[in-house]
Structure formats: C-alpha cells, structure tokens
N, C-alpha and C positions, 0 to 999 in steps of 0.2 A: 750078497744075501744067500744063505741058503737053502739047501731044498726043501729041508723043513717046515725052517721059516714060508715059503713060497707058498706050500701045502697049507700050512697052516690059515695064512692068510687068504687065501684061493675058496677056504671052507669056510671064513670067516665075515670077510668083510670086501671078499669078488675080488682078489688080486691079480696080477698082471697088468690092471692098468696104472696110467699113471695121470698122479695131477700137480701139474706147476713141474711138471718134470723128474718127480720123485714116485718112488713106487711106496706102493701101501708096504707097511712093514708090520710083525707082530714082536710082543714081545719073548726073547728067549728062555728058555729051559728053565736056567737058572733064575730070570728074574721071576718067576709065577712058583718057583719050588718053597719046600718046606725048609729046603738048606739056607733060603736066603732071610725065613723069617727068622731060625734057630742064631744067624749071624748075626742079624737084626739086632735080635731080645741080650745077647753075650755082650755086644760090642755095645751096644745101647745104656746097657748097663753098668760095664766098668766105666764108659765116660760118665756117666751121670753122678759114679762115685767122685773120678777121680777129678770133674770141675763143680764139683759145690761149694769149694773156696770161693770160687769166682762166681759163684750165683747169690751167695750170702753178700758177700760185699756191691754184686749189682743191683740184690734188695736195700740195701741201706741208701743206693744211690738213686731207684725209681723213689724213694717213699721220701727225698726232697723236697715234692711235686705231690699236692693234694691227690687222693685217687686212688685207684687199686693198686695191687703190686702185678695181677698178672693183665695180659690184655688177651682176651680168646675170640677169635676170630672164626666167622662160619665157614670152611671150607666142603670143597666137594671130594671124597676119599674114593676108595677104590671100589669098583660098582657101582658110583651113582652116590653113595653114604655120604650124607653129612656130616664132616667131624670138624669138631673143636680146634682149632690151633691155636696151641699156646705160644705166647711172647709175653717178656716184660715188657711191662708198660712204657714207652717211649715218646707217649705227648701226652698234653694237657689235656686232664680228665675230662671225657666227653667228648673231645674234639676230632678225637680220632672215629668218630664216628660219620664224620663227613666224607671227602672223597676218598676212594679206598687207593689210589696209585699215590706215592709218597715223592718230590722232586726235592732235587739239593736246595736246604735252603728253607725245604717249608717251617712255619712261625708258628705250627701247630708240635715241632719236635722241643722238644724241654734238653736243657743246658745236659743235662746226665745222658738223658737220650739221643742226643748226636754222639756221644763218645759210646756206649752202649752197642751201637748200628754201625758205629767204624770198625768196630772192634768183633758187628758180630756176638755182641754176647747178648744180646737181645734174645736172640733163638735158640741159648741151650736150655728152657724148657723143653724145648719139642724134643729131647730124648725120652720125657714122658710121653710126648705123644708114640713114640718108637716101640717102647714098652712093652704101651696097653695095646700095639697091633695098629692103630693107627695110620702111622706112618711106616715108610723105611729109609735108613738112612743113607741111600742114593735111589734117586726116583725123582719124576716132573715134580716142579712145585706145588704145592696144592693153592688153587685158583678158587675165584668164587665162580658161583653158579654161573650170576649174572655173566660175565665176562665168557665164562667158557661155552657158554648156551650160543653166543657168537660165532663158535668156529666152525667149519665145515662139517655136516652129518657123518661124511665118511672118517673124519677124523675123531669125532667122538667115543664111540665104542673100543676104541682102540686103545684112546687116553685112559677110559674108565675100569681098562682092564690091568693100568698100572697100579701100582701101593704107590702114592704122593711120597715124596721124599724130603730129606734134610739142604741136599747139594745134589747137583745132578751136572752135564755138559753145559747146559745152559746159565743155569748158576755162574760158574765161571767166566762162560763168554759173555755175560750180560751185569757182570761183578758192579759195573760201574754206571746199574741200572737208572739209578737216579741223578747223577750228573746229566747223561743222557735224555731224562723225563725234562731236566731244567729247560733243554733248548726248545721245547717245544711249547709254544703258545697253549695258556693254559685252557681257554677254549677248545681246543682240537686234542688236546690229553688224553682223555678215551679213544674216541676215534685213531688216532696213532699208535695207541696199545693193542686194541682188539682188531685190528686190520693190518698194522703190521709189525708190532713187537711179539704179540702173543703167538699169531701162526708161527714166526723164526723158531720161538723157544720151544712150542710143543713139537717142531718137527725133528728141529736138534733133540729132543729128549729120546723120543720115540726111536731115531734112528739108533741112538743109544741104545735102548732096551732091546732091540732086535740081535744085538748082538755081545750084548753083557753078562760076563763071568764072576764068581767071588772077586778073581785077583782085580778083574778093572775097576770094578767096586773099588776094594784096598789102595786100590790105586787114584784112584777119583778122589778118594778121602783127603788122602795125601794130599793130592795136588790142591785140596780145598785148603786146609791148613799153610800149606806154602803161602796158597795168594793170598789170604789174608794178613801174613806177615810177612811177607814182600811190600804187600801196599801198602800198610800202612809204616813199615819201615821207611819207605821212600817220604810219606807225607812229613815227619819226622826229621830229615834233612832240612 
C-alpha cells in the first residue's frame, strides 16, 4: 500500500487499523480520475458497436420466452445512487422477480437464457450502462442495497466511492459463482452470500482498486474475455 493510498485512507475512513487482518484500503488515482471515465465512454463505446451482431441475435433469442427483451435491475452505484442495471432478459417473465442470488440449475432460467449466461451475453447491455456514466467497465459489481446495507460500516463508504463495474477481480475469482450457490442449502442461500461470499468479493475488489492503473484495467479485460472462452471452451469437450 502506498503512502498516499495510507493518507488518504487515514483522512478518510481512520486507517492503520485493521479488521479480519486486512487494512482499510482506498481507492487509486486513476480509478476516481477523469482518465478512467474518458476510457470508460471510448472503450464502451467501440464494444457496444462492434457486439450488436451479438445482441440482435440474443434479442431474437430472449423474445422465445413471453416477456420483455431487457431485465433492469435496482442497483446501488457510486455514492449511494440508484442505478438501472441492464441485462437480457434470462427467465420466465416475472419470476425473476423472486430471490435475487441465481444457483446452477435454477427452473426460473429459460432454454435461451442458460446459454445467454454461459456465454455472458446476457450483460453486454450494460455497456449502456458504461455510456451514460453509470457504470465502469472494471469496478465491484453492482450489488443490491438490501445485501450491501449487510456489510461492515467501515467498509461501506469505501465501496460507495467506487463507479460499480462490468468485471472486476472478483468476477473472475468467483466466475463459477453459481455452481457454487448450488452446494449450498437453499435455505441458508442468503445467509452464505451476505456473511461470507459477499465480504470475499467486496474485499477482493477494493484491494484492487487501491492499487489499479489503465493497463491493469486492459489487462483485467483481457483476462475476462480469456475466461470466458476458456470455460466454456472446456464445457464443449
């Protein structure tokens, strides 16, 4: 960590101590700069052109399945902001309205929508969300309130001062998030997410942003792209 970072965090949110063994961390330079939103809106933008092939044919493929084409989701954005997050639509109209954690397997996801969510393509709406400022395209995932209003005070403020992202550290390490959700007894579902899936992934994030540049951005991106055709290259076999 650096001394900045230390200072920063020291004026911010009473740094030097530590809890569960981690020191409070803030976010870096670049990820709070105008450089990352100007990356943001360019980079945002040529993908948005250059996957509408693949958004036109993932419309043909939600609109199988009675219902909308998009699904917008209440998240918490940067400062506390309410924002929209868009996805296609991936289950049966209405039903995604019930529990909001998703486990392999659920009877709520529609034939198109399991391949959609393997694939990932479920979420290149949210380059719209990247756009309009929104999001950015590496940053914590955008969580709901509920869930996040769960997590430690001191780690709050800290979340709130990220821009919610597309892919992030956590994203990757937790790629295989709903396999995962399956082993677990569907009564204790929440409880295992907001006590101890969600602290891992907000602190993975955060330690991220304390010390993230363009390039590890570019680099993050990259590696997002890989794992998703890696894996499901492998399923494929």
């Amino acid at each position: 960590m650096t001394t900045s970072s230390v200072a920063q965090t020291t004026s911010v949110i009473g740094g030097g101590e530590f809890v569960g063994g981690r020191e409070y961390l803030w976010p870096s330079k670049w990820c709070l700069s105008p450089g990352k939103r100007i990356f943001d809106a360019v980079f945002a933008t040529i993908l948005l052109v250059f996957t509408l092939p693949f958004m036109l044919l993932a419309s043909l493929a939600v609109l199988t399945s009675p219902g909308p084409l998009f699904f917008a989701s209440n998240r918490m954005g940067q400062g506390g902001k309410r924002i929209r997050v868009l996805k296609f639509r991936t289950m049966f109209h209405r039903k995604e309205l019930g529990v909001q954690l998703t486990r392999r397997g659920d009877d709520r996801v529609t034939r198109a929508g399991r391949f959609l969510r393997k694939w990932k393509i479920d979420e290149l709406p949210q380059f719209i969300n990247v756009v309009r400022g929104d999001m950015s395209l590496v940053g914590p995932r955008p969580d709901s309130a509920e869930f996040l209003d769960t997590l430690p005070s001191y780690l709050r403020p800290v979340l709130a001062a990220v821009k919610p992202g597309i892919t992030s550290v956590a994203t990757l390490l937790f790629r295989n998030e709903e396999e995962l959700l399956s082993r677990v007894p569907e009564s204790e579902l929440t409880s295992y997410y907001v006590k101890t899936l969600l602290p891992e992934k907000v602190w993975l994030d955060l330690e991220y942003a304390s010390r993230t540049t363009m390039l590890t951005d570019v680099k993050l991106l990259l590696q997002t792209l890989l794992a998703v055709l890696s894996r499901n290259a492998r399923g494929a076999r």
